[in-house]
N, C-alpha and C positions, 0 to 999 in steps of 0.2 A: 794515483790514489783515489782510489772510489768516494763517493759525496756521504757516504755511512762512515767509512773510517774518520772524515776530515772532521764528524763533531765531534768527536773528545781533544782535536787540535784547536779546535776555536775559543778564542779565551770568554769568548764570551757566555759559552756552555760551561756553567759552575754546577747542575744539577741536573745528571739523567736517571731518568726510571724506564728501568726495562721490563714491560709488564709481560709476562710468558703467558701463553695459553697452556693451556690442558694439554694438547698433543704436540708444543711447541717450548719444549722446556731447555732453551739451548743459550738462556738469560747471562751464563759462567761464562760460555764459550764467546760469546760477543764480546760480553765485556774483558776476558783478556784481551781478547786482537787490537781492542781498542789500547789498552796499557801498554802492548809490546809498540803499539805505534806512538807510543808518549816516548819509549824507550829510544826508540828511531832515530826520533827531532831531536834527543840529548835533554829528553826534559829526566831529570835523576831527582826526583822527591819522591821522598820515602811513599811506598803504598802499603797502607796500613786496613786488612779485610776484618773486619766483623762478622763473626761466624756465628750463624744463629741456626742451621738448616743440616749441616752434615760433617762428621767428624774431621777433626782438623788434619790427620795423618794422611788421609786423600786426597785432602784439597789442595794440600803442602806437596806432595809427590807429583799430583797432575801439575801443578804450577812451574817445580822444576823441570819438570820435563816438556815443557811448554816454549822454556828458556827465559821465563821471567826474573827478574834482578832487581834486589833491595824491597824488598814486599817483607810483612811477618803479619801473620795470622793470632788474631786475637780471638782463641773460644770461649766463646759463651754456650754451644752447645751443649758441653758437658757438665754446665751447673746445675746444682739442688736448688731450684725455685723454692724449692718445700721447706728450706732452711731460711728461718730469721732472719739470720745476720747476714742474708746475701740480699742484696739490694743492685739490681740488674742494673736499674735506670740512672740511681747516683751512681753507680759504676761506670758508665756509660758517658755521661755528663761531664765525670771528674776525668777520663782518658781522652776524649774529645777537645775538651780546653786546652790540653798541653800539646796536643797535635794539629795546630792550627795549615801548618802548611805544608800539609803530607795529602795523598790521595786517597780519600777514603772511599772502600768498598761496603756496602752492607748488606748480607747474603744470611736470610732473607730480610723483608716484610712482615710476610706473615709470621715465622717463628718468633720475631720480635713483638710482636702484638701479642701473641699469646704467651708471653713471658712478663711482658710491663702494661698489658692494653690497650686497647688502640688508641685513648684520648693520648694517653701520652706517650705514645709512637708515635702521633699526628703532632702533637708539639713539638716532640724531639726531634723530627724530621723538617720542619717549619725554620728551628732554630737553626740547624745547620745548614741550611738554603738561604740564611740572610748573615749570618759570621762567618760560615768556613772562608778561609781566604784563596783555597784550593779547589780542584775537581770533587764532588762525591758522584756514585753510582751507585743505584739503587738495584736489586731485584724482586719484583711484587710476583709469586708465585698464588694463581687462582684453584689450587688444590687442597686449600686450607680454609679449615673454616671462617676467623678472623681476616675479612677481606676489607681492605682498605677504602673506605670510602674517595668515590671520587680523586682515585689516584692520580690519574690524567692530569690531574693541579696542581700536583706535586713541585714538581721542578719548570724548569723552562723547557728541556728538551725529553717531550714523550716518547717510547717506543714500542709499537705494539708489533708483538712476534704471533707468528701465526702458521697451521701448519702448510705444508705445500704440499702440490698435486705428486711432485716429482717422488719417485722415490728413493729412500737413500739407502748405501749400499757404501760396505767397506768402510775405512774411515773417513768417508765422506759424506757432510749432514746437507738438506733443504729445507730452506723454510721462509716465509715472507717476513717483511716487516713494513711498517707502517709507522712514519715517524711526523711527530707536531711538532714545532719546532716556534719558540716563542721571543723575536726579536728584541730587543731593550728599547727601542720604541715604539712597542706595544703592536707592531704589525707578527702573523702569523702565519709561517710555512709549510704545507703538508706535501710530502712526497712518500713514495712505497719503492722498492725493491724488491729483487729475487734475491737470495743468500746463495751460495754455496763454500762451506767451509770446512777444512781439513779438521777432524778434533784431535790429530797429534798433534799439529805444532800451531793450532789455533787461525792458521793463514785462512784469507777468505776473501772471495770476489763475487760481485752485485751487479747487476743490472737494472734498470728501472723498470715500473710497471708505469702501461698506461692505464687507463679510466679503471683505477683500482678502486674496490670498494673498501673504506675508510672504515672500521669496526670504531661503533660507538664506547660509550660507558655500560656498556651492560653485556659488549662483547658482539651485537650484534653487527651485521656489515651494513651501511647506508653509504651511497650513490647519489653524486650531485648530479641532473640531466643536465644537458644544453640549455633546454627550454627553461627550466628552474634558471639558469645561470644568468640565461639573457631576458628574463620578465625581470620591468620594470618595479623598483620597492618605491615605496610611499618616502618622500624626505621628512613629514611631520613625525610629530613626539606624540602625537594621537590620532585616534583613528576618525579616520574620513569617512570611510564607507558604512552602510548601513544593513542591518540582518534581516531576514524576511520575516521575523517579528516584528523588527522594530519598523516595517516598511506599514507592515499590517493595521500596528499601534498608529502611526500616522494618519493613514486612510480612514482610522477610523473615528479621528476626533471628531466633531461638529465643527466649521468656522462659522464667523460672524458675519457671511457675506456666502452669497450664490453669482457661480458661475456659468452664464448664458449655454444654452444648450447647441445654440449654433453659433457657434464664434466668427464666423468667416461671415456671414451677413450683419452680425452687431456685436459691437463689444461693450457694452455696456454690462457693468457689474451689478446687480439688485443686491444693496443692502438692507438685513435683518437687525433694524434698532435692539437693544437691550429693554426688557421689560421692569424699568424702573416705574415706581412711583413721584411724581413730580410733587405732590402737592403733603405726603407722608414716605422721605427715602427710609427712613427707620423700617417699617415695615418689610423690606426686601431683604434687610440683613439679618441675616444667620447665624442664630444668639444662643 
């Protein structure tokens, strides 16, 4: 089993976010293979999807025909925001607490924000990363206006999807990923992958990339060098070195004391007394 499948087996991955790109929107397709592999191990709690993004009767059909078992899809797609009396978020709230120890999907992000908000998709999303007692799985689709700040923070385990050179053909998709992975002892793993995955029956096998470039927060790709890896970092809590203002600033104070011009024949320093007044110090002071 590939080192992609084995995070939704590790217990200690309670919270992924699979954030899709733009031409890398295969967020569904991941996260079954990961569930049918829950399925696998004989892990049998209920998965429970949150549907905010695309009508329920598709998602319901691709799923059986995927071969997934004991899932039931909760739409929210199909509600009247425009209606009063529907209240997305205590809805939300109130079905969440009584499903403490199911696996919950939430498809999307972004439909979710622009249904309750982002502050409190940001909360609601916070809340169940520190109670749910089970797996959740997140999908952050970047096609939507409502983008999640700083998603990457989300959970403990990032996933950034991305498209690939290869091309895909038949029922067979490509595409990279890029995952951050955040230990319980506050250490941090980064590795990437090639994909390639059946979208019939969700199966899928990975390879690893070397010197892959890691896409930041903003989507962009950055590259740690060798050189960057092995320069020495500073151990203080403040900084040593100095700017060539502040070099400039230096050079240009006066001191109270002249340094001999030929130092290798005499070392003697000529000190410049201060011009006080001995006999009236008041006078000198600056009133």
């Amino acid at each position: 089993m590939t080192q992609l499948l084995n995070l939704s087996l590790n217990e200690c991955n309670k919270f992924i976010v699979v954030d899709e790109g733009i031409n890398a929107t295969y967020g569904k397709h991941l996260i079954i293979a990961w569930l049918l592999a829950l399925r696998k191990k004989k892990i049998d709690n209920p998965i429970d999807i949150l549907l905010f993004s695309t009508p329920k009767y598709s998602l319901t059909k691709y799923l059986q025909s995927s071969g997934l078992t004991n899932f039931e899809v909760q739409d929210y797609f199909n509600l009247n925001i425009d209606d009063d009396d529907v209240d997305v978020h205590e809805q939300l709230k109130s079905f969440v607490a009584q499903r403490t120890n199911s696996i919950l999907v939430i498809d999307c992000l972004g439909t979710l924000a622009l249904q309750i908000g982002p502050a409190n998709t940001c909360r609601f999303v916070e809340k169940l990363s520190k109670n749910h007692k089970f797996e959740v799985f997140c999908i952050h689709r970047r096609d939507f206006y409502q983008v999640i700040p700083r998603v990457e923070s989300l959970g403990n385990v990032y996933v950034k999807l991305e498209k690939s050179e290869q091309v895909s053909f038949g029922s067979n998709i490509y595409y990279k990923i890029s995952v951050t992975q955040r230990k319980t002892r506050g250490s941090i793993v980064r590795w990437s992958e090639m994909v390639q995955q059946n979208i019939e029956n969700c199966v899928l096998r990975s390879d690893s990339i070397v010197d892959f470039k890691f896409p930041d927060s903003s989507g962009e790709a950055t590259k740690t060098t060798k050189s960057q890896e092995g320069a020495a970092k500073p151990q203080a809590s403040f900084r040593l070195d100095m700017s060539e203002a502040e070099i400039r600033q230096r050079d240009s104070v006066p001191l109270p004391y002249i340094l001999s011009d030929n130092p290798e024949k005499e070392s003697k320093i000529f000190y410049v007394p201060d011009d006080f007044d001995e006999e009236d110090p008041d006078d000198d002071l600056e009133i």
